[in-house]
ROMI-415930 format. One record per residue: x, y, z of N, C-alpha, C in turn. Coordinates in pm, whole numbers, plus 32768, in hexadecimal, padded with zeros to 4 digits. Atoms other than C-alpha are relative to their C-alpha. Example, Ala and Ser with C-alpha at 12.3 -4.5 7.8 and 13.67 -1.06 7.14 Angstrom:
// ROMI-415930
80597F89800084CE7E3E830C805A807880007FAE7F897FFA85577F9682CA7FB3806D8049
//
This chain:
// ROMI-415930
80887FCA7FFFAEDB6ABB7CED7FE1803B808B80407F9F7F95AE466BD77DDC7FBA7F8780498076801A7FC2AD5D6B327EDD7FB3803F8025806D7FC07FB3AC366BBC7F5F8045802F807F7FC87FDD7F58ACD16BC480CA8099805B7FE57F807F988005AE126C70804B7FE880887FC780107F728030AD7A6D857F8E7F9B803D808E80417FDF7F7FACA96D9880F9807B804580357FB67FC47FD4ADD76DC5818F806480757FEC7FC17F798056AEAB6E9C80A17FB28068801C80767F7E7FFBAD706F8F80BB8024802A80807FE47FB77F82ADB56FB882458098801A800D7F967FBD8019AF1E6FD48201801180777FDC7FF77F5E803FAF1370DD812B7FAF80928051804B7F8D7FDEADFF717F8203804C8002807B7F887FB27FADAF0D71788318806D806A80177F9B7F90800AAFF0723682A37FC780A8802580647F407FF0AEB4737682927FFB7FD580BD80107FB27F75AE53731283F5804A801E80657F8D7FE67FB2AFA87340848B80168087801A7FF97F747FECAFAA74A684497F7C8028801880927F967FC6AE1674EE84B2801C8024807A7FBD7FBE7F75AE1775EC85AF7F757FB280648048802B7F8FADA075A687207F6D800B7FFF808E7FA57FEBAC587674871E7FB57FA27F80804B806D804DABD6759885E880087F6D80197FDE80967FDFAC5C7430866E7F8680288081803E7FEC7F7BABB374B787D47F3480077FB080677FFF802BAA74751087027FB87F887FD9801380658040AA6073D986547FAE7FB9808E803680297F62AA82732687D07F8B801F800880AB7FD87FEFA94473DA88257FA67FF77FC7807E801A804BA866737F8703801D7F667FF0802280AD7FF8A8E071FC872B7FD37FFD8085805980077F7CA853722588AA7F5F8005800F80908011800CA71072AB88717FD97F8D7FA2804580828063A6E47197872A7FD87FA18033801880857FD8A717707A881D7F9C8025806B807980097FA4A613711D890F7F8180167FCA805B7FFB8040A538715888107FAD7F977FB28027807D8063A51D7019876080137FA880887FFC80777FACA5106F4E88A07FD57F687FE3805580A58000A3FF6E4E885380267FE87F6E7FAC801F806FA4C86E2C86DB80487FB5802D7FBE800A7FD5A5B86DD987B680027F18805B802D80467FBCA5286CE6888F7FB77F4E7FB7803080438068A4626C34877880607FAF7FC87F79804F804DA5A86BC586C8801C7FC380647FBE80647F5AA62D6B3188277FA57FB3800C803380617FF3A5086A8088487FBC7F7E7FBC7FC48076806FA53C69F1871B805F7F85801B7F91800F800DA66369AD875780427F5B8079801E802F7F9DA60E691488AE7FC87F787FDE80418072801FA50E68268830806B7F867FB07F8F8046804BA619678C872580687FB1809B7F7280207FA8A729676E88307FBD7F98806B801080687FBAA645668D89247FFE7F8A7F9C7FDD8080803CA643659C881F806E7FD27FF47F7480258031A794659487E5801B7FCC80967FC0805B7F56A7D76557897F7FA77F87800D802880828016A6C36449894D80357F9D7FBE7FB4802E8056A79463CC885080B17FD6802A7F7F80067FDFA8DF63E78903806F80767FAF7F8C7FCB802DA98964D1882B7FE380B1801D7FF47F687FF4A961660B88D17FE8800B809680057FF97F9CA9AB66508A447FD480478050806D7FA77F8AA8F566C48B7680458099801B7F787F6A801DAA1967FC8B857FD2801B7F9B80027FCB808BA9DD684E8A367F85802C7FF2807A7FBB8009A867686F8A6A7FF48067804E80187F9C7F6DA87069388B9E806F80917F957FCC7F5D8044A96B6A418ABA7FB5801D7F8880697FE6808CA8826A4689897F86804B8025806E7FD07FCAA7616AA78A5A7FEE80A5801B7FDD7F4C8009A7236C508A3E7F568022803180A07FD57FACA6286CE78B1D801180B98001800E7FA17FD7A5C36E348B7D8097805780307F697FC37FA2A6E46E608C76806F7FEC7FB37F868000807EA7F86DEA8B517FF980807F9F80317FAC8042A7546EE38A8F80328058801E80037F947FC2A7746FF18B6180AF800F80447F4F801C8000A8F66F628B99802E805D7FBA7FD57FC98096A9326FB58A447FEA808D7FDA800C7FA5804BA8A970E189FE8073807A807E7F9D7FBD7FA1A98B71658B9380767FE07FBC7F5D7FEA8055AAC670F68AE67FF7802C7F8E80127FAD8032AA79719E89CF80248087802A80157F687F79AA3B72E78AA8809A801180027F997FCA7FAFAB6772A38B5980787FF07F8B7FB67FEA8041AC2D727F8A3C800980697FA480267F668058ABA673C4899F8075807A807D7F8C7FA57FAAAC8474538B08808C800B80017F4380057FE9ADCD73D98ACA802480687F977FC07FB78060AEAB748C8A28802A7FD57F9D7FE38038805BAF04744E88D880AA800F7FED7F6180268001B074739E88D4803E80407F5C7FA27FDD809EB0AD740F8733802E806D80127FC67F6C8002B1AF75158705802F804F80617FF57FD37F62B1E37526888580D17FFF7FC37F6D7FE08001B380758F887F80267FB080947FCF80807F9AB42F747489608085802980467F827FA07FD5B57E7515896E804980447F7C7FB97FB3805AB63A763888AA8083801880337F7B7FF37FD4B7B8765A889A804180597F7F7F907FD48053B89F775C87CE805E7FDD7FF87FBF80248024B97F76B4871B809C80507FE27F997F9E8025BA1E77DA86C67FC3809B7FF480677F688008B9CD796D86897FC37FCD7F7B805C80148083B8B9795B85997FE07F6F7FD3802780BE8067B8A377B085657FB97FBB808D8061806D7F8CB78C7724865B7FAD7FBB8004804580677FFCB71075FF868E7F907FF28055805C80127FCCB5BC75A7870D7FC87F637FEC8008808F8019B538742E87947F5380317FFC807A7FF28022B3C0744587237FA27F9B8005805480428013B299737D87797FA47FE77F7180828018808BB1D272D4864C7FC37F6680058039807F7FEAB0F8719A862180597F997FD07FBB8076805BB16F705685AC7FB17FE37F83802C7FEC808EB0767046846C7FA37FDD80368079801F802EAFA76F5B84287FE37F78808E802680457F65AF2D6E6F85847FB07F9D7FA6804E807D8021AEA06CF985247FD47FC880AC8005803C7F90ADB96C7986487F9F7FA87FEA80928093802EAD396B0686357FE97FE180A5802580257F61AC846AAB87897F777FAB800180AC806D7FAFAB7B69AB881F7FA38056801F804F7FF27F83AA1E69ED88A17FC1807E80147FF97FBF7FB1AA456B2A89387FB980947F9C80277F7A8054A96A6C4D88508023806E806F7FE67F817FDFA9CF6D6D8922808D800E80067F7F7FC4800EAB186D4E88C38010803F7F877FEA7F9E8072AAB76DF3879A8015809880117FE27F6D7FE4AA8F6F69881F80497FE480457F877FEB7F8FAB8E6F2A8921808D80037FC07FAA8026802AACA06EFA88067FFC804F7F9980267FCC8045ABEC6FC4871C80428078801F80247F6A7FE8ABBC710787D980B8802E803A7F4880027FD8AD8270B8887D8023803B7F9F7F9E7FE9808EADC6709A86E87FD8807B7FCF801E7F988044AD1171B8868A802E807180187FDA7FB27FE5AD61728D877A80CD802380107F8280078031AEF372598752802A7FDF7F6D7FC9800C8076AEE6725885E780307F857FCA7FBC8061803EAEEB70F6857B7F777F9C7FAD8034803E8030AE26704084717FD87F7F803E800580757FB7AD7C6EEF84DC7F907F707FAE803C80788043AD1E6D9084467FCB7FC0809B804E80327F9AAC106CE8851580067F6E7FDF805480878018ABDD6B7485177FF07FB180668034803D7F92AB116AE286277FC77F5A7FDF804E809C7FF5AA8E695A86597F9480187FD28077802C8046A98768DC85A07F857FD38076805A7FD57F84A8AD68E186FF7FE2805E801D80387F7E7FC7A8936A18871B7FE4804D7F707FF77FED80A6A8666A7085A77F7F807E7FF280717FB57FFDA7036B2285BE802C808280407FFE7F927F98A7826BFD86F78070804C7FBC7FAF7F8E8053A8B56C7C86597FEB80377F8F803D7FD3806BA8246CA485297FAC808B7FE580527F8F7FCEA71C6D9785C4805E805680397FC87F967FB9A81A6E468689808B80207FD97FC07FA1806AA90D6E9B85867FBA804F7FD0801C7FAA8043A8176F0A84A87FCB8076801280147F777FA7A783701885B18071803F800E7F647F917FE7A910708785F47FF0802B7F787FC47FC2807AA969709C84877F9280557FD2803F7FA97FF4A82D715A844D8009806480117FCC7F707F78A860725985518085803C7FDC7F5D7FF28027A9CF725C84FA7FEC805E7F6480257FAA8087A94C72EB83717FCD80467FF880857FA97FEDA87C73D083CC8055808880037FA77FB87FD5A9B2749B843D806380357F987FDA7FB0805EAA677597833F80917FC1801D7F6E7FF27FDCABDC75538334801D7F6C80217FEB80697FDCABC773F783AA802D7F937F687FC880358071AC59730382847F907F8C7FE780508091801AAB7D71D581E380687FB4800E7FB6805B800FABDC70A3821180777FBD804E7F8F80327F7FACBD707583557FE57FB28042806A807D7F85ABE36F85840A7FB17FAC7FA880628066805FAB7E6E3F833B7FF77F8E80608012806E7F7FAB046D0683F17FFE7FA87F8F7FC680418033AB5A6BD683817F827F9C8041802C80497FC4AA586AAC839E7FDC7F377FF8800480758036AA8A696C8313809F7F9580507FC7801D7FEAAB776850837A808E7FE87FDE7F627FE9805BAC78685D827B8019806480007FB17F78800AAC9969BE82918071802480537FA780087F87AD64697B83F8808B7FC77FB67F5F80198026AE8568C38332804D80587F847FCF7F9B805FAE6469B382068066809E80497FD17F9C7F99AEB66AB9831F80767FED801C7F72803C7F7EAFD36A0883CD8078800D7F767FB07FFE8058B0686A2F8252804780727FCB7FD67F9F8009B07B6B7782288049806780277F9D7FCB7FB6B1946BFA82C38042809D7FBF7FD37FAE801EB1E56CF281A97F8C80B5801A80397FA07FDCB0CD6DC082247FC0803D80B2801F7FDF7F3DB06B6D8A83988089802A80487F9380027F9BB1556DF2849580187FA98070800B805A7F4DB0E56D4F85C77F6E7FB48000805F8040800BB0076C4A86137FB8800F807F805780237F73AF156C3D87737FC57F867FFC805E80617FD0AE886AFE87C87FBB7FFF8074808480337F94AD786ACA88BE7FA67F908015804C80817FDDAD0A695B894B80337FBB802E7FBC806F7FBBAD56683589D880A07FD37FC27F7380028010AED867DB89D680357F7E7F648006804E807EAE9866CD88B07FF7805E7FB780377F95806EADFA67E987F38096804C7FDC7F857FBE802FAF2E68C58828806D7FEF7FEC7F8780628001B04B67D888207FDF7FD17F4D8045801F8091AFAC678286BC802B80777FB27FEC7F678067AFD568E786478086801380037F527FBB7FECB147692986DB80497F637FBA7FBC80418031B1AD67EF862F7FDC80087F57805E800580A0B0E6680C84DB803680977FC27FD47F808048B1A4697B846A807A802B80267FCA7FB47FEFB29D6A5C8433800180A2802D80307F9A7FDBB2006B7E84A5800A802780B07FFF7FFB7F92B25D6BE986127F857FFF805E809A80427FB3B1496B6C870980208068809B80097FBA7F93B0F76C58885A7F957F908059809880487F9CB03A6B74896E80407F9A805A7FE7808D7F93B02A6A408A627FE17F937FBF8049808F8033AFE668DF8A077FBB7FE18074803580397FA2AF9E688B8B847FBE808A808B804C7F8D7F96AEE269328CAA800B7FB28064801F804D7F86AF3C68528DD0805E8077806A7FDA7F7B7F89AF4C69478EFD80077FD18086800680237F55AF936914905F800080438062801B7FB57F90AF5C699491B480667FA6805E7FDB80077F9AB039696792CD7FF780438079800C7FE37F76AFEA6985943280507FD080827F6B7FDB7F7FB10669F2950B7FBA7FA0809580157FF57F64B11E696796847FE3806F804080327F677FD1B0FB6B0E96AD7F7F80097FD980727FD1806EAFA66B1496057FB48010808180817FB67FD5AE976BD1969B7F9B7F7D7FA880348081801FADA56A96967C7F9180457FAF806A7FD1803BAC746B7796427FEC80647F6F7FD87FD38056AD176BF29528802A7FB87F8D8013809C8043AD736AB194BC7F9D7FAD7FA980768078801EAC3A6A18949B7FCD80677F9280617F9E8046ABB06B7B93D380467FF77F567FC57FEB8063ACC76B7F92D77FFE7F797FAE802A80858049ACBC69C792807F8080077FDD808A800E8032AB6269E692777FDC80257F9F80337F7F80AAAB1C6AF7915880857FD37FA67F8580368052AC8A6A7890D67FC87F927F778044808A8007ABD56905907F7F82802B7FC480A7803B8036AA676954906D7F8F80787FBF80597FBF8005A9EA6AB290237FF180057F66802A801880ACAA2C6A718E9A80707F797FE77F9E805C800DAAEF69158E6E80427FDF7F4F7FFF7FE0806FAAEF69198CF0805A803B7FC57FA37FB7803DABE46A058CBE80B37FEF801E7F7C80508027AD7169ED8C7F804D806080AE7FD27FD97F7EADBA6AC78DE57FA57FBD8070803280557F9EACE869D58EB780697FCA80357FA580697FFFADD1692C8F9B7F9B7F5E7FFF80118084801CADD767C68F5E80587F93809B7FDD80567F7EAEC4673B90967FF08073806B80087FAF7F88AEBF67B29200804A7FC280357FA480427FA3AFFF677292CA802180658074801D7FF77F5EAFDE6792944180797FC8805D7F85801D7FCAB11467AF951E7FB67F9580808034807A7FDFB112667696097FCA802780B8800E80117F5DB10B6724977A7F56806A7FF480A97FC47FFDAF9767CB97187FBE7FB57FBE801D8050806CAF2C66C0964D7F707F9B8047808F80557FB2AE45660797587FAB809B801D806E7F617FD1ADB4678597AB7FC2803D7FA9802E7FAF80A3AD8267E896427FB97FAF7FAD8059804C809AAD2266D395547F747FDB8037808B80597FEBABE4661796227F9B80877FBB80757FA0804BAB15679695DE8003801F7FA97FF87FC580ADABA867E3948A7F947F6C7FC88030807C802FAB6D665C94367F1F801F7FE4808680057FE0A9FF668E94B57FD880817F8D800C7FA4803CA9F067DB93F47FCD7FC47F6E7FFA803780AFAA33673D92A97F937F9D8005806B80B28017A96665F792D87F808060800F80667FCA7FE2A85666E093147FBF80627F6D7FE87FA18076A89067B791DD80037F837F94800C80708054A881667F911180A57FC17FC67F548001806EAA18665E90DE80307F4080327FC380887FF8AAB8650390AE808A800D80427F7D7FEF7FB7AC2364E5918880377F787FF97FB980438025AD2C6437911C8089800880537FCB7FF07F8AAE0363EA925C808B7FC07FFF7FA3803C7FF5AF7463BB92A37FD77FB580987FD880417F92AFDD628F93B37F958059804980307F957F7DAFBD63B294DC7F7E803A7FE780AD7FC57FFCAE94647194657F987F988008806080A27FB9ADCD630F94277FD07FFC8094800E80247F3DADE36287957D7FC3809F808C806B7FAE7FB4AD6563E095F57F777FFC8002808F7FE68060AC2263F495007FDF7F83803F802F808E8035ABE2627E94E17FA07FF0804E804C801B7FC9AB0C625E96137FA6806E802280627FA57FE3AA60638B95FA7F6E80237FAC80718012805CA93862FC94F57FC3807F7FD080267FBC8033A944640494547F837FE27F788031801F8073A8486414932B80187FFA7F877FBF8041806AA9106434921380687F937FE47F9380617FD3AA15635691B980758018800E7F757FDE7FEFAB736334921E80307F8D7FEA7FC68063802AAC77626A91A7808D80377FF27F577FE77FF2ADFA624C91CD803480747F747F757FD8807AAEE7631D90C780507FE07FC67F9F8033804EAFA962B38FA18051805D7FEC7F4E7FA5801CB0D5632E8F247FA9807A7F7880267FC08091B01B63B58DD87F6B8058804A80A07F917FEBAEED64838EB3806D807E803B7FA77F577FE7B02F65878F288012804D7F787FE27FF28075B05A657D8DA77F8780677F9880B37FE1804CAED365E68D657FC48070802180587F998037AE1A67198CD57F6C7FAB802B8086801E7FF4ACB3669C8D6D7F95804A7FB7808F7F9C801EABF567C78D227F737FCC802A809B804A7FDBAAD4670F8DC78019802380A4800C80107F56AA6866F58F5A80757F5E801D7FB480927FFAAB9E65F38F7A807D805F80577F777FCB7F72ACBE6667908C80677F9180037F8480767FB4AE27658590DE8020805F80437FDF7FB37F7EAE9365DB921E80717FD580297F76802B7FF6AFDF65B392AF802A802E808D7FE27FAC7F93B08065CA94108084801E7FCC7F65802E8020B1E1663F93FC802B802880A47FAF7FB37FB6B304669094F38038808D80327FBC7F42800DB37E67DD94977FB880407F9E7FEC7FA68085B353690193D4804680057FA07FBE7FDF8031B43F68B0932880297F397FA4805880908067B3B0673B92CE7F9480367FAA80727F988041B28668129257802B80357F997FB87FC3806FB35068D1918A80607FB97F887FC6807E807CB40E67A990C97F8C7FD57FC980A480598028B2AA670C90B37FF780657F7380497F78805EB20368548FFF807980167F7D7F857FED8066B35968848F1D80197F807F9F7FD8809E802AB36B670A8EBE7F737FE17F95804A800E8032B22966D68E727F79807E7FCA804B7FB38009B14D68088E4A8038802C7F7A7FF87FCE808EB13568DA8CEF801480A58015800E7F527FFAB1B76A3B8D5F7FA480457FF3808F7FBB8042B0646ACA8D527FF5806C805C800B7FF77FADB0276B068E9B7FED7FBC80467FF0803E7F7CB0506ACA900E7FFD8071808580137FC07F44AFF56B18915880737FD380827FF080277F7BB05C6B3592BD7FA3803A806980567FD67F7CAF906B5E93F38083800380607FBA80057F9BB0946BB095057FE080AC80417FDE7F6A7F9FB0D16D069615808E7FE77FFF7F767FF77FEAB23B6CB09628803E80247F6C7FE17FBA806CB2F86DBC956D80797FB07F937F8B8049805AB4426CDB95197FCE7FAF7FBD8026808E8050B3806BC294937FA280747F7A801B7F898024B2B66CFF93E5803E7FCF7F877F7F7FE08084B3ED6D6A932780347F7A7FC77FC28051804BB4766C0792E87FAB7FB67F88809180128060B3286B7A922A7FFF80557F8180227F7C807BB3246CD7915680747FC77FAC7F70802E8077B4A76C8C90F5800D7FB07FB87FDF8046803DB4A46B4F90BF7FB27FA17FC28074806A805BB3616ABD9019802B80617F7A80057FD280A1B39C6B038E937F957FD37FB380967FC38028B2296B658E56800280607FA37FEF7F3E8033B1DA6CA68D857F958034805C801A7FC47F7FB1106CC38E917FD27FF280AA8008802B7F5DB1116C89902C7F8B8043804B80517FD57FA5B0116CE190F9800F7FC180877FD37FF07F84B0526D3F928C7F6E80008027809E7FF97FADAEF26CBF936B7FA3805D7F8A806A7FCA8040AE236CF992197FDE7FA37F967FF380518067AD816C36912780507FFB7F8F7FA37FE980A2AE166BB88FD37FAB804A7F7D80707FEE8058ACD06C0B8F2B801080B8800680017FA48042AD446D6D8F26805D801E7FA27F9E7FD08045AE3A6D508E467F9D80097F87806C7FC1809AAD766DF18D0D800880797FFC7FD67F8B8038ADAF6EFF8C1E7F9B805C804680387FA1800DAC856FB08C767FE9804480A07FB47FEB7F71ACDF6F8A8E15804680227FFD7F447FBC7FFFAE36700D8DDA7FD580887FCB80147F53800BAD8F71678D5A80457FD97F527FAD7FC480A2AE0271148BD47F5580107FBC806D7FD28087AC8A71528B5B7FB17F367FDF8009808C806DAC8A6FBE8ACC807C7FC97FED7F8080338053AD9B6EDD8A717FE57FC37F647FFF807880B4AE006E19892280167F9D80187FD580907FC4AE646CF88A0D803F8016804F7FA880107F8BAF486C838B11807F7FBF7FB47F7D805F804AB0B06C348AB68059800780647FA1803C7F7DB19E6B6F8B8980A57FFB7FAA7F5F7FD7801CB2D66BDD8A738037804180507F9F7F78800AB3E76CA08AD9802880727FD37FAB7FAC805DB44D6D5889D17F4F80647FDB80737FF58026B34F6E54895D7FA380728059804E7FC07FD3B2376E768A217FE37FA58061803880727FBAB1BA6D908B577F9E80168060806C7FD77FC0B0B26D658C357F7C803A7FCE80587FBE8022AF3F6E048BFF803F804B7F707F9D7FC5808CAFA66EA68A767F78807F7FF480477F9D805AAEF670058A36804F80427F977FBC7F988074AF637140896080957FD0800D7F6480028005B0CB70F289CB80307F7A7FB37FD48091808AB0E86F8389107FD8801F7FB27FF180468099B0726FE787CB803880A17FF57FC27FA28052B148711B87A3809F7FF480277F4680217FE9B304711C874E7FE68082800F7FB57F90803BB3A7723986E980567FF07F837FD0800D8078B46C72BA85F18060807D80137FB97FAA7FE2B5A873AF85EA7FDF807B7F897FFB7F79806BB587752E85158070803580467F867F9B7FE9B6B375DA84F67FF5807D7FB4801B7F46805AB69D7767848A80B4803D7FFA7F897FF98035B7DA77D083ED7FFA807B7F8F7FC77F9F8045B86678F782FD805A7FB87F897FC780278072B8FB783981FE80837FD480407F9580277FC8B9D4776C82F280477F847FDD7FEE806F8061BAA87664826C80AF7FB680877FA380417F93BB937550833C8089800D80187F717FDE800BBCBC75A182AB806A8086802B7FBE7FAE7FA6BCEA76BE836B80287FF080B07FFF802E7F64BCF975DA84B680847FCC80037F8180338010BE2A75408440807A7FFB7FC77F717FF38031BFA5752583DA8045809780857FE27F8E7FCDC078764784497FCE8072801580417F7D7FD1BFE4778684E37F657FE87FF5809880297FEABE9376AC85177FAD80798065805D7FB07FA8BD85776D85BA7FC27F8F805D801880567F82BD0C76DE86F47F7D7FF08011808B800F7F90BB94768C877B80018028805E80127FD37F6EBB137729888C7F9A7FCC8040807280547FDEB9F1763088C17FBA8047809080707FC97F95B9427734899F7F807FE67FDA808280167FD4B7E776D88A397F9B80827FE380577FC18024B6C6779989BA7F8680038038808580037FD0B58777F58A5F7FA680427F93808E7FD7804AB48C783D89607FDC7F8F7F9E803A80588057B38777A18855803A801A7F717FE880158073B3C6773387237FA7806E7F8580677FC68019B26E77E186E1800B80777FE67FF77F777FE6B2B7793D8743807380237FCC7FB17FC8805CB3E2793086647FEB7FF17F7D802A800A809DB35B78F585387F6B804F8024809A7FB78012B21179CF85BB7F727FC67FB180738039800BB0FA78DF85A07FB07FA7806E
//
């Protein structure tokens, strides 16, 4: 028997296949009438969130819903106005479908072309966070890829409202397909999802590392993302101090909540009495809790600070905080630092504060991050800081796509070969004809004249 949620999904399947071939100038159009919708319907907008809001303090009164989780549910003015700039800026990129990757003649008259196209149909279940609806929306739309929504039952009102302004806007538009964008909102619909493998391609998760460790074990469906966000900063014995203190500071405290916050700070040992007492003071001031190895301790301890401090376990190098909570660490080397961050960190990201160029280059080489940052926070690692418009997430795979994920994670390729009625058996046995696997400079486009 059909389900409800599978003939949901079949419907954006099928309407994948139309929006793979819509041209640019109508996907770009679209973009621009889901921008103005969400500036138009603001206090629609707002209303649902503060719905959404009210619910969710009960639940942290209650215990089952965390202080992180409220702080990303929360949509103001300035989120607003997020959403509708990545939008924008995703109306500038260029559209990756049909882009020609590389062309090679196989032979006179038999050539092959490697061709950008989407991956289909995009499943994204995520915590909390309502503006990851246009930010995932406006990626999939504009690279040609169908998309199943299903957000937490906390934020239920807000996404609710801010689908139904996209998909709106999105119909309004000639050429555009029904039915590519369904949202998903119930709790069983998340495992009905994780089942359908014969129609999703790829999955996105977005939330805490329970949340997404849950999903990449619960399917067969290839999963794009992180489970963890523990980030670190290291500060070289070369570090420009006042540079130091600018980059931990906003690292830690200017949004702690999120999965590029760092979470430890390890401080080489011959700057370590010159550096930690004003960071220390920094944080305790900023409301952050510090969680101190041995060496850092015995610096802090007598400096009554106002928040609290307390030694370091083995399991706080291990910890995603997402809260005002810091472990701190002295080490020896750069190259204790760098076992640390590799051992225990979640490839997400990582910092260094140093001026010394060799230590520079060795940090870049040899932290296996998807992404390093040289004297800069971690908090810029984001799709819509990296110039992609918005991401669909952060992914700490290999294979694929990694790091910040825009247009370039949700589109493969696919090979076209143009041929005369060429057949293999003229490549082989006696008096075979040869390949000439010459390199081709042109589009795929402009040979077929469209």
């Amino acid at each position: 028997m059909i389900t409800e949620i599978e003939t949901k999904v079949a419907a954006a399947k099928k309407a994948s296949i139309i929006l793979a071939s819509v041209a640019t100038d109508i996907k770009n159009h679209a973009l621009g009438e889901m921008a103005e919708a969400l500036d138009s319907h603001r206090s629609r907008i707002l209303e649902a969130n503060a719905e959404d809001l009210e619910d969710a303090k009960k639940l942290v009164e209650e215990g089952k819903l965390s202080r992180a989780l409220v702080d990303r549910l929360k949509v103001t003015d300035d989120k607003i106005d997020g959403m509708i700039a990545g939008i924008r800026d995703v109306i500038k990129l260029d559209d990756p479908v049909g882009k020609t990757l590389s062309a090679t003649s196989l032979d006179d008259g038999l050539d092959l072309y490697q061709v950008c196209c989407p991956i289909g149909l995009i499943g994204t279940v995520f915590e909390s966070r309502p503006d990851v609806v246009p930010q995932i929306m406006s990626l999939c739309l504009k690279s040609g890829n169908a998309t199943i929504f299903k957000g937490g039952s906390e934020a239920l009102h807000s996404n609710r409202a801010i689908f139904e302004i996209l998909v709106e806007a999105i119909e309004t538009i000639d050429g555009m397909p029904d039915g590519a964008f369904q949202l998903m909102e119930t709790r069983e619909e998340v495992m009905d999802i994780l089942k359908l493998d014969d129609y999703i391609d790829l999955l996105i998760p977005r939330g805490s590392n329970a949340f997404v460790r849950f999903i990449q074990e619960n399917t067969k469906i290839p999963v794009l993302g992180h489970a963890d966000g523990i980030c670190s900063v290291y500060v070289d014995d070369r570090a420009d101090l006042d540079k130091a203190y600018n980059v931990c500071f906003d690292a830690k405290v200017q949004y702690p909540a999120v999965c590029n916050a760092m979470e430890t700070l390890l401080i080489h040992r011959d700057i370590a009495d010159a550096f930690l007492p004003k960071i220390a003071q920094m944080y305790s001031d900023a409301s952050v809790e510090l969680r101190c190895d041995d060496r850092s301790y015995r610096i802090v301890e007598g400096m009554k600070l106002p928040e609290a401090v307390s030694r370091a376990t083995e399991e706080d190098w291990k910890t995603e905080y997402d809260d005002l909570i810091l472990s701190i660490k002295i080490v020896d080397s750069i190259d204790e630092a760098i076992d640390h961050i590799n051992m225990y960190g979640s490839h997400h990201t990582d910092a260094i504060v140093t001026e010394d160029a060799a230590n520079r280059k060795r940090f870049i080489d040899l932290v296996d991050s998807s992404s390093v940052m040289v004297n800069a926070s971690t908090r810029f690692a984001d799709g819509f800081r990296y110039g992609k418009g918005a991401e669909v997430g952060i992914s700490t795979n290999k294979i694929h796509a990694r790091g910040p994920v825009g247009m370039e994670g949700l589109v493969i390729y696919k090979y076209i070969l143009l041929g005369s009625g060429d057949k293999v058996a003229d490549y082989e046995g006696e008096n075979a004809k040869v390949f000439t696997h010459k390199k081709l400079n042109r589009e795929l486009a402009d040979v077929l004249n469209v």
